[in-house]
Jmol script that loads the backbone (N, CA, C; Angstrom):
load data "model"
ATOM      1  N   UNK A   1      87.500  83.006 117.111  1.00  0.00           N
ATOM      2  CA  UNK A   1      88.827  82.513 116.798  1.00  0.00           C
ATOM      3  C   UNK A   1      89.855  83.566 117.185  1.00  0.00           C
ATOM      4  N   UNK A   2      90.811  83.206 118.007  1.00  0.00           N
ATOM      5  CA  UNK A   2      91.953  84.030 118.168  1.00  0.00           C
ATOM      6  C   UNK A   2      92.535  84.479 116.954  1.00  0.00           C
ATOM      7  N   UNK A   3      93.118  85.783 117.209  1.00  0.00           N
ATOM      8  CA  UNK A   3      93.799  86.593 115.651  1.00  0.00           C
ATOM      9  C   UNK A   3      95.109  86.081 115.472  1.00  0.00           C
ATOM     10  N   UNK A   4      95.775  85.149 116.176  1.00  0.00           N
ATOM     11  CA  UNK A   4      97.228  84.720 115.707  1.00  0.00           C
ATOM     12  C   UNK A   4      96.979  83.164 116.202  1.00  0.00           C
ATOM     13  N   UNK A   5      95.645  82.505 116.041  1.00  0.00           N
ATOM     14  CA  UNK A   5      95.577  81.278 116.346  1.00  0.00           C
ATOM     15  C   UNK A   5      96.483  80.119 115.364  1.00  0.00           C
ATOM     16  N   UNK A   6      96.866  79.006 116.104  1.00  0.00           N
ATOM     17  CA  UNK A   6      98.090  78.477 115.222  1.00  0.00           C
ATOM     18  C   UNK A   6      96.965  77.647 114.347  1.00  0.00           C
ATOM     19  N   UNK A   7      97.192  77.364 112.692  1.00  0.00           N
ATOM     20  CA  UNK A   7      96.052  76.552 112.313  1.00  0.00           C
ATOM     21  C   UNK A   7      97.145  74.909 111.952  1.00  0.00           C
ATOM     22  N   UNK A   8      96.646  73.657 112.069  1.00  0.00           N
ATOM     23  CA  UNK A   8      97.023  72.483 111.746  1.00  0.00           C
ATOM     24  C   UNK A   8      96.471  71.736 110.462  1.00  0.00           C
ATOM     25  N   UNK A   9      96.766  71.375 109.665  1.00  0.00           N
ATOM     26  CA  UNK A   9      95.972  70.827 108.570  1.00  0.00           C
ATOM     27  C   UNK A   9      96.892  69.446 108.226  1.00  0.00           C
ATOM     28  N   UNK A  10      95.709  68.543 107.971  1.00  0.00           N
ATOM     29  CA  UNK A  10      96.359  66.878 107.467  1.00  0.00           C
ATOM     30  C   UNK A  10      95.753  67.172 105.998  1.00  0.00           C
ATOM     31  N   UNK A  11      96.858  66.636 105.226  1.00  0.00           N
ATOM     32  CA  UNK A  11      96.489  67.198 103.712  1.00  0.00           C
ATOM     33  C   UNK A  11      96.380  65.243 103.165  1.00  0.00           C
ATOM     34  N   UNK A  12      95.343  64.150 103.264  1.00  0.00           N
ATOM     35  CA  UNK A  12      95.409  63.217 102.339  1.00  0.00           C
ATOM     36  C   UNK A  12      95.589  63.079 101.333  1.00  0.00           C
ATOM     37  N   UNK A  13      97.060  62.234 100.759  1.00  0.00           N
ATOM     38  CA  UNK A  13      97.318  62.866  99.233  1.00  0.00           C
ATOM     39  C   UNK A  13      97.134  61.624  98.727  1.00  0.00           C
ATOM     40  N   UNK A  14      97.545  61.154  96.784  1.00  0.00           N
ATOM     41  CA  UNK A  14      97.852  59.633  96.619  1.00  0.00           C
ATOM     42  C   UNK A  14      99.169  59.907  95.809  1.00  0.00           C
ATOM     43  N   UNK A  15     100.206  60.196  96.302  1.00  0.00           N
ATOM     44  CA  UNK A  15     101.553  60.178  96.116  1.00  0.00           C
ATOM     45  C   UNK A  15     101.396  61.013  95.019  1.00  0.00           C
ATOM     46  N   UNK A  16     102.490  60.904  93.895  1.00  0.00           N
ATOM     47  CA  UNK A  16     102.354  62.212  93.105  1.00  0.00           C
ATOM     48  C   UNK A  16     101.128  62.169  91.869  1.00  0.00           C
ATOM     49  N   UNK A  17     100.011  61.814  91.913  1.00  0.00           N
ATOM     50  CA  UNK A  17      98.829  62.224  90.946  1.00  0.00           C
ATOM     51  C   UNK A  17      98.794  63.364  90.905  1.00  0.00           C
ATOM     52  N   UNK A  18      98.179  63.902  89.611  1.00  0.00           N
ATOM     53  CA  UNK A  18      98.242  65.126  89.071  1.00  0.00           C
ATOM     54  C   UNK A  18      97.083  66.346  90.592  1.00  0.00           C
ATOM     55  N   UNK A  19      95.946  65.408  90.876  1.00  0.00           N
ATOM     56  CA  UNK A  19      95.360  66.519  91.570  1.00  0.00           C
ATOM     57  C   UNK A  19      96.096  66.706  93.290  1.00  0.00           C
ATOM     58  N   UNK A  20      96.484  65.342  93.679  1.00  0.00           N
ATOM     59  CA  UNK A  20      97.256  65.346  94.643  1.00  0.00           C
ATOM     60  C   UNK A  20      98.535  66.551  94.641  1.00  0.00           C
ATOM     61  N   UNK A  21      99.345  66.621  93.891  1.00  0.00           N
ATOM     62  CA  UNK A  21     100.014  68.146  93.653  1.00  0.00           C
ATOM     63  C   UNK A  21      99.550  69.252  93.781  1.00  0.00           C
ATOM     64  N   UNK A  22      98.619  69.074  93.105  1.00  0.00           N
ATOM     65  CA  UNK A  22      97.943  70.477  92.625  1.00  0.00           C
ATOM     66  C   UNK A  22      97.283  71.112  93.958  1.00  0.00           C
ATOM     67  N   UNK A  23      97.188  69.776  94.845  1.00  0.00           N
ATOM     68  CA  UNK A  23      96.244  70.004  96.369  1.00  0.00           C
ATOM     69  C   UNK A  23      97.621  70.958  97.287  1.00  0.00           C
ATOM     70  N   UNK A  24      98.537  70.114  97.370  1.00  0.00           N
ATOM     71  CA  UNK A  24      99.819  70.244  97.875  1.00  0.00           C
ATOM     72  C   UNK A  24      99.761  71.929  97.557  1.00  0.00           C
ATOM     73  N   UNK A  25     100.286  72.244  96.315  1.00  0.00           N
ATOM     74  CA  UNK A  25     101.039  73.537  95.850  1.00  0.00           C
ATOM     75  C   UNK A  25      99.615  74.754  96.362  1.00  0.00           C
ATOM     76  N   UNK A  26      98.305  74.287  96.003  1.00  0.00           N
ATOM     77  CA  UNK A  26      97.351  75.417  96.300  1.00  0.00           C
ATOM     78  C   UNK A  26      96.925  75.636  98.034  1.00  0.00           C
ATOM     79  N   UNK A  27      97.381  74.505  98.528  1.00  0.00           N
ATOM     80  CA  UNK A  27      97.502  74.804 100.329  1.00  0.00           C
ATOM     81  C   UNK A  27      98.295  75.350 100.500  1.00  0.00           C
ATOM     82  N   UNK A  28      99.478  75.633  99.990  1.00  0.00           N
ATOM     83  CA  UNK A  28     100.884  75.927 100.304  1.00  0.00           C
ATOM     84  C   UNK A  28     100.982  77.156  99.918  1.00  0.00           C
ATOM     85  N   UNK A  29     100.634  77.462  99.313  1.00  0.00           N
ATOM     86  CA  UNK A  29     100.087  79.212  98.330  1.00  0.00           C
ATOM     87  C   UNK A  29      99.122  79.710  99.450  1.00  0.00           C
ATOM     88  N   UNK A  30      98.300  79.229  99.666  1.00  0.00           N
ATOM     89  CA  UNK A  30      96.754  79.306 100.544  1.00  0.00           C
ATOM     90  C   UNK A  30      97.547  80.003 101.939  1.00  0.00           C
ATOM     91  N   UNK A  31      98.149  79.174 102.639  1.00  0.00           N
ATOM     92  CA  UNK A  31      98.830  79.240 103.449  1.00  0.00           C
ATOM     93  C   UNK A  31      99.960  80.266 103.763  1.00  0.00           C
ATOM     94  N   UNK A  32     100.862  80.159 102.598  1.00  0.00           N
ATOM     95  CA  UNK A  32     101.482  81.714 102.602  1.00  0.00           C
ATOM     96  C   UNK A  32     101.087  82.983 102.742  1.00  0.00           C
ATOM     97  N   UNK A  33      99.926  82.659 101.890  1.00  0.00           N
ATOM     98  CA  UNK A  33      99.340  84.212 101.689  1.00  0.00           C
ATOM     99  C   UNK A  33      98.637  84.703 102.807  1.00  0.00           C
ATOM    100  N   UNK A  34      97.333  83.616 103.455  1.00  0.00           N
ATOM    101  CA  UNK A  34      96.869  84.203 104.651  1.00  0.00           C
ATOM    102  C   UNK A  34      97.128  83.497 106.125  1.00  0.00           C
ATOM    103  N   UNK A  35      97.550  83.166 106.221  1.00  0.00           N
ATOM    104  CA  UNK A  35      98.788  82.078 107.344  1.00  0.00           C
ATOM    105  C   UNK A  35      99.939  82.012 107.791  1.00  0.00           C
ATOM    106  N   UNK A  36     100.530  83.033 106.746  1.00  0.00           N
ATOM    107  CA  UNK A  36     102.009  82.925 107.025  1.00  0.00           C
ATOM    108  C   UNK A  36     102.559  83.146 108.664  1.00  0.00           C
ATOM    109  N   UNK A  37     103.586  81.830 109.020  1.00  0.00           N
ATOM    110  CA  UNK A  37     104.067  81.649 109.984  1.00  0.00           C
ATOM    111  C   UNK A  37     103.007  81.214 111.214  1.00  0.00           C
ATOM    112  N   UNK A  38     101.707  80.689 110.618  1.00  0.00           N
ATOM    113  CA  UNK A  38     100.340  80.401 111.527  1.00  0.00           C
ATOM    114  C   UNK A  38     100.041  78.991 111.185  1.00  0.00           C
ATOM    115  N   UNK A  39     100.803  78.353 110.537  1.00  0.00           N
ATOM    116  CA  UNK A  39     100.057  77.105 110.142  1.00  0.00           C
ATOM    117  C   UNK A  39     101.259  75.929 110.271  1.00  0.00           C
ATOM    118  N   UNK A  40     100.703  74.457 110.061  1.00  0.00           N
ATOM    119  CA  UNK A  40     101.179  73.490 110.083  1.00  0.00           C
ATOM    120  C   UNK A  40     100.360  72.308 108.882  1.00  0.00           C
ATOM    121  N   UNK A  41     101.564  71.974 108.170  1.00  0.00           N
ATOM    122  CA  UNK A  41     100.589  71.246 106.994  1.00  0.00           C
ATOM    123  C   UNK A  41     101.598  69.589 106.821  1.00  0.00           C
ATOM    124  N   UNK A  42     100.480  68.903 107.493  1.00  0.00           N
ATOM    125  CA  UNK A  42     100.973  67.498 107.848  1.00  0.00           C
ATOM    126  C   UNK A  42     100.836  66.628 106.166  1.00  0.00           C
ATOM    127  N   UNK A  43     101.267  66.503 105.092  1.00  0.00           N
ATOM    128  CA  UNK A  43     100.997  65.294 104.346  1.00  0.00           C
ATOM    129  C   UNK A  43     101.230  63.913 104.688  1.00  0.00           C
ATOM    130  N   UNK A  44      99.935  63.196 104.396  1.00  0.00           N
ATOM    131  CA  UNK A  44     100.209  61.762 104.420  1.00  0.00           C
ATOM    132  C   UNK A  44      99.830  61.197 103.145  1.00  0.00           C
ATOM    133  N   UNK A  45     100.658  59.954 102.894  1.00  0.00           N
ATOM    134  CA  UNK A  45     100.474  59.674 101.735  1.00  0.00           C
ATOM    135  C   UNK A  45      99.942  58.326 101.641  1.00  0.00           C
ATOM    136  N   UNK A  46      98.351  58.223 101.459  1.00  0.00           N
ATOM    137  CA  UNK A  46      97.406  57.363 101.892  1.00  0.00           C
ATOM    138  C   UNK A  46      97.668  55.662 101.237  1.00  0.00           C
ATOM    139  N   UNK A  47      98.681  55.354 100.444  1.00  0.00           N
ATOM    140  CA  UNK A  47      99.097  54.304  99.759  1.00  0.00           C
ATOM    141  C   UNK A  47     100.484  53.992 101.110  1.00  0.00           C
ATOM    142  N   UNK A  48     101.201  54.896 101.719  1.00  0.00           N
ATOM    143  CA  UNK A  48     101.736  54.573 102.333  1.00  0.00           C
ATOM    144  C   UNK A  48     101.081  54.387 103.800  1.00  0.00           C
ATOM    145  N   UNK A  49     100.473  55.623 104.383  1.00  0.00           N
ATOM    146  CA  UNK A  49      99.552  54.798 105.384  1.00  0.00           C
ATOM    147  C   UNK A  49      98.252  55.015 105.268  1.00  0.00           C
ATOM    148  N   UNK A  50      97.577  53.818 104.719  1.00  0.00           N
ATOM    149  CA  UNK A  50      96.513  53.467 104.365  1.00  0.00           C
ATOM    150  C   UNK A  50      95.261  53.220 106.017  1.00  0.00           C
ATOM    151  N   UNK A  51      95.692  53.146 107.246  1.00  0.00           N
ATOM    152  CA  UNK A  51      95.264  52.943 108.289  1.00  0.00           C
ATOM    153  C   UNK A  51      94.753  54.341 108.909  1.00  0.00           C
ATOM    154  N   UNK A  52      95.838  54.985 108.223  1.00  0.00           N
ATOM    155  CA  UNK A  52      95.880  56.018 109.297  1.00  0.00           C
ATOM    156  C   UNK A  52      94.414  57.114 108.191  1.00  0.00           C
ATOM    157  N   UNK A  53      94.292  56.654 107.102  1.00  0.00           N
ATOM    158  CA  UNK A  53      93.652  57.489 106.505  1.00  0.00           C
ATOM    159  C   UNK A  53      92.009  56.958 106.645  1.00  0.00           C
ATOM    160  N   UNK A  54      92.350  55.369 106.918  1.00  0.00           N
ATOM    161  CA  UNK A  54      91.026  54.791 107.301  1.00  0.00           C
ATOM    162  C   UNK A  54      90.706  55.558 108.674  1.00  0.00           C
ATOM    163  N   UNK A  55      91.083  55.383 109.595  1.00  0.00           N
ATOM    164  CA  UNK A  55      90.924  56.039 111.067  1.00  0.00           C
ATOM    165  C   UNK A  55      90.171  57.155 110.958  1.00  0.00           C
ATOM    166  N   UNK A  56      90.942  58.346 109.986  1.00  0.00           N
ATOM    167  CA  UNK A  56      90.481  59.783 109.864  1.00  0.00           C
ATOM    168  C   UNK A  56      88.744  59.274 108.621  1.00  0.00           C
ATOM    169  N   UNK A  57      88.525  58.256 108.498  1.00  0.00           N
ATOM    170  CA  UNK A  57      87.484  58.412 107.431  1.00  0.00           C
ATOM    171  C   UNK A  57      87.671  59.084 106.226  1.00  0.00           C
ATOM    172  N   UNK A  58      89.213  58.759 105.712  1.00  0.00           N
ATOM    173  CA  UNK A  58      89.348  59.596 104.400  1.00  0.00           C
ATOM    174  C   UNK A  58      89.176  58.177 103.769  1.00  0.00           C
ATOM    175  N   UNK A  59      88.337  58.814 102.681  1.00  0.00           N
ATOM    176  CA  UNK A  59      88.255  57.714 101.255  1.00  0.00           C
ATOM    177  C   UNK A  59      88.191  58.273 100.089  1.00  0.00           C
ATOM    178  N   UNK A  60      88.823  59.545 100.035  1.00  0.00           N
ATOM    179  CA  UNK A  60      88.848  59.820  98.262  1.00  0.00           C
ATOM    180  C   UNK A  60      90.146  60.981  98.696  1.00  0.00           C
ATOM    181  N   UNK A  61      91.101  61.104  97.654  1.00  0.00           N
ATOM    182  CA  UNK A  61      91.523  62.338  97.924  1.00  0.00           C
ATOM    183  C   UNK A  61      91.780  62.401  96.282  1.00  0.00           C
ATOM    184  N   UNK A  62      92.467  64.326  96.440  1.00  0.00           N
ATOM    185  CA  UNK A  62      93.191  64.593  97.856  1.00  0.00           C
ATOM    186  C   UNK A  62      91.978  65.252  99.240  1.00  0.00           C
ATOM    187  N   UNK A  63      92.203  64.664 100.251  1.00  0.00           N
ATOM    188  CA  UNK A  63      91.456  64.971 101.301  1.00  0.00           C
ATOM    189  C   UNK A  63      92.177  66.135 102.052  1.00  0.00           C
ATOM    190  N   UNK A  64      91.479  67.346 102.521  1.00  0.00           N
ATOM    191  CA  UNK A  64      92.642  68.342 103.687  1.00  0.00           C
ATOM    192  C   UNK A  64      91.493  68.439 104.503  1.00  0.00           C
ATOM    193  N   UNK A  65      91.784  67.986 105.797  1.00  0.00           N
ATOM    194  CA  UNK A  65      91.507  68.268 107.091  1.00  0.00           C
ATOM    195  C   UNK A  65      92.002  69.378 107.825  1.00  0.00           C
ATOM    196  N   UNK A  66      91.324  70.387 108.350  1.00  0.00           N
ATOM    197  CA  UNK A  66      91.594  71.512 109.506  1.00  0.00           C
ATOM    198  C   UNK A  66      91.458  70.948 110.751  1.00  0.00           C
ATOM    199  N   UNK A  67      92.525  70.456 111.591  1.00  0.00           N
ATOM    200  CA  UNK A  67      92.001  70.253 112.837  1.00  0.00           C
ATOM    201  C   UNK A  67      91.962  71.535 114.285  1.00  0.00           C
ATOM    202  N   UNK A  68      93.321  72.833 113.822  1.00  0.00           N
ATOM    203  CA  UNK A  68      92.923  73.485 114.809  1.00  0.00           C
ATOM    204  C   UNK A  68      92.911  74.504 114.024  1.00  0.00           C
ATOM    205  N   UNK A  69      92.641  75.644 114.740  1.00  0.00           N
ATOM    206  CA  UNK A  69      91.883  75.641 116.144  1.00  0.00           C
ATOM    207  C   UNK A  69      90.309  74.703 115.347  1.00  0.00           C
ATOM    208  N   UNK A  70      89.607  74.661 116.409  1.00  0.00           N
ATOM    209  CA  UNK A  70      88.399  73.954 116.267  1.00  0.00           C
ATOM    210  C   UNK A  70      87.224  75.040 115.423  1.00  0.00           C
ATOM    211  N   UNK A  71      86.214  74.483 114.802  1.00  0.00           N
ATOM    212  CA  UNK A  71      85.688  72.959 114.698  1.00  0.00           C
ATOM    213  C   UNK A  71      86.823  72.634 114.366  1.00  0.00           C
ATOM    214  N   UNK A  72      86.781  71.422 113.912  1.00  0.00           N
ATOM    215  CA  UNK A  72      87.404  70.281 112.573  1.00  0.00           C
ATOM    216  C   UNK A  72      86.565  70.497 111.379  1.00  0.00           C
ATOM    217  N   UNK A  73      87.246  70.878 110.028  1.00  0.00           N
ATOM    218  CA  UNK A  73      86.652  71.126 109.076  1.00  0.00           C
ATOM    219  C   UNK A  73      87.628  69.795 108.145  1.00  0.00           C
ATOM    220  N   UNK A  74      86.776  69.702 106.587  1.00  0.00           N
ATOM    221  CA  UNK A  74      87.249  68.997 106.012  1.00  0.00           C
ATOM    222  C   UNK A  74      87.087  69.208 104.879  1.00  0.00           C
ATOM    223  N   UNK A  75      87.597  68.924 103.896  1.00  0.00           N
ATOM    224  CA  UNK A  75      87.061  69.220 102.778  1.00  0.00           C
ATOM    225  C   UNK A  75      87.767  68.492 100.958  1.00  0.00           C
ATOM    226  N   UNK A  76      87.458  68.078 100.633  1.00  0.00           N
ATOM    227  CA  UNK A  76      87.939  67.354  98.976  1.00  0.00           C
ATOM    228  C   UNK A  76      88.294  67.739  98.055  1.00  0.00           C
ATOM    229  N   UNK A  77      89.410  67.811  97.252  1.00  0.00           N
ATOM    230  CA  UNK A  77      89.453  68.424  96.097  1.00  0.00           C
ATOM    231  C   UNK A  77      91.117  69.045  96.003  1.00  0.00           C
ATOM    232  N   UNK A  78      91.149  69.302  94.611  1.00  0.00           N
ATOM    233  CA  UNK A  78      92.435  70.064  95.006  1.00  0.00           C
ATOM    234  C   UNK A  78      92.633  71.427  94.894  1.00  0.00           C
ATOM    235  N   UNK A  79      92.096  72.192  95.998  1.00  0.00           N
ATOM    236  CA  UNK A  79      91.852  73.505  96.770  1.00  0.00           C
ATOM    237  C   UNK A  79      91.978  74.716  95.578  1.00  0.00           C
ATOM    238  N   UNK A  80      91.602  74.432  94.584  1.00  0.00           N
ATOM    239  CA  UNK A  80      91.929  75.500  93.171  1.00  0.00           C
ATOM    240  C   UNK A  80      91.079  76.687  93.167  1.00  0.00           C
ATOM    241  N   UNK A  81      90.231  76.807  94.405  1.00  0.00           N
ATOM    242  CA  UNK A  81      89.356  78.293  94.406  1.00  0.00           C
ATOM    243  C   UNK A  81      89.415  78.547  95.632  1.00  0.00           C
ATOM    244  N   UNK A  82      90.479  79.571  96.090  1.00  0.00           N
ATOM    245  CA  UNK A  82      90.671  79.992  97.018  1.00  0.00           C
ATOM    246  C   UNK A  82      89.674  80.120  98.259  1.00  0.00           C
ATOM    247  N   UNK A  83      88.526  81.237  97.884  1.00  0.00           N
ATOM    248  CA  UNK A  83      88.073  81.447  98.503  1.00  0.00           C
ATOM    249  C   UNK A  83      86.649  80.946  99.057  1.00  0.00           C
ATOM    250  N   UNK A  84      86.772  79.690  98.297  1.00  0.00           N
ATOM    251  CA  UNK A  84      85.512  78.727  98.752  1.00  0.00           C
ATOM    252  C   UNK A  84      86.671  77.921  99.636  1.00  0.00           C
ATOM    253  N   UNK A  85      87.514  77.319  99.041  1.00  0.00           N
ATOM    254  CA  UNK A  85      88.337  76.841 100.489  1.00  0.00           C
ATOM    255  C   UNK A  85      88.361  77.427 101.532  1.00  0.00           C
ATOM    256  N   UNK A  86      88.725  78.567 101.474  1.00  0.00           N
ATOM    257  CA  UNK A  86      88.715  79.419 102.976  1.00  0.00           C
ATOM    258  C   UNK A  86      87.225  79.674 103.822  1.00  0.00           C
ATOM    259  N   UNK A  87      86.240  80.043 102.893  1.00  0.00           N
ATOM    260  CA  UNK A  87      84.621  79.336 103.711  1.00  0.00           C
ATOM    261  C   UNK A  87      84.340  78.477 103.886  1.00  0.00           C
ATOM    262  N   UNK A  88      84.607  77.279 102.946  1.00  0.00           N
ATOM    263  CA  UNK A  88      84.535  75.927 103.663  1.00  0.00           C
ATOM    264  C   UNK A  88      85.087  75.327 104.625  1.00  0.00           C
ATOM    265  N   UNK A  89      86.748  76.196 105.052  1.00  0.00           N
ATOM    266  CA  UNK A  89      87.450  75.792 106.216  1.00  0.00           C
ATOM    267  C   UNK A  89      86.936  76.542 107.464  1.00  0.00           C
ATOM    268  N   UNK A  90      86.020  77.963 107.239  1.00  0.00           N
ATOM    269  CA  UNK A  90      85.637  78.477 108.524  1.00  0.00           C
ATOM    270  C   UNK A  90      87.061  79.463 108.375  1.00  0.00           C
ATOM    271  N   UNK A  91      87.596  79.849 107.149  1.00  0.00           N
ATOM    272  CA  UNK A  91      88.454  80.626 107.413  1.00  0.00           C
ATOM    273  C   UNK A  91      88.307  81.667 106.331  1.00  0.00           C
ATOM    274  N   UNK A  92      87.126  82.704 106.541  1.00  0.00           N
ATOM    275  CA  UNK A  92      87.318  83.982 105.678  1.00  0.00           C
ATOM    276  C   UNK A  92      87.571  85.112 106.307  1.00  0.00           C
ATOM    277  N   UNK A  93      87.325  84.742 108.096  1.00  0.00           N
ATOM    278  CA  UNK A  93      87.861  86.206 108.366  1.00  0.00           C
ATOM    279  C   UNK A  93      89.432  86.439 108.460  1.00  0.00           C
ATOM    280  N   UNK A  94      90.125  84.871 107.794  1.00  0.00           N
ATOM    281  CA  UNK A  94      91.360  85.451 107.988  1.00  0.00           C
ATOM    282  C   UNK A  94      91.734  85.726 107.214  1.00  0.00           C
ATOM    283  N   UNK A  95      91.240  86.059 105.913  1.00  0.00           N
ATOM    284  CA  UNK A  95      91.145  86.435 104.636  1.00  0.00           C
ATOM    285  C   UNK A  95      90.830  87.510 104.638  1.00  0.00           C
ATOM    286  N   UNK A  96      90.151  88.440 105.557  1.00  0.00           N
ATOM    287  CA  UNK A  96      89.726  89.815 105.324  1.00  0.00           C
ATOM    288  C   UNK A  96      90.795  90.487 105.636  1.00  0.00           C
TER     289      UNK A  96
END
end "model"
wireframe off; spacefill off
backbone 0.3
color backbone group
């Protein structure tokens, strides 16, 4: 992985539910801290497009997708332990 690679993330939310927030605010933290000015964080809000979340194969959220750089990672929940998010995204060395 490049050291200033740009990262993209689709965050599947269900409008304001309690874990849907909680997904929101701990990407957004996540992101500041080891991302800053490296990332892009797309919300969709799966009651509003419900197609677009079928397409991606989301069926539970909140869902956050990594699409770049590659793989594509994915992962469920609302991101409340940092650093299993960041191994599950394929992102601890940007954590070191």
């Amino acid at each position: 992985m490049k050291p200033h690679a740009k990262f993209k993330f689709v965050l599947y939310v269900a409008d304001d539910t309690q874990n849907s927030v909680l997904a929101v605010a701990n990407l957004t933290a996540l992101c500041r801290e080891h991302l800053p000015g490296r990332h892009e964080i797309d919300d969709v809000a799966v009651f509003k497009e419900p197609l677009r979340a079928l397409a991606d194969r989301v069926f539970m959220t909140p869902t956050l997708i990594k699409l770049t750089p590659l793989p594509v990672r994915r992962i469920v929940g609302t991101l409340s332990q940092p650093e299993k998010v960041l191994q599950a995204l394929g992102l601890e060395s940007v954590a070191a």
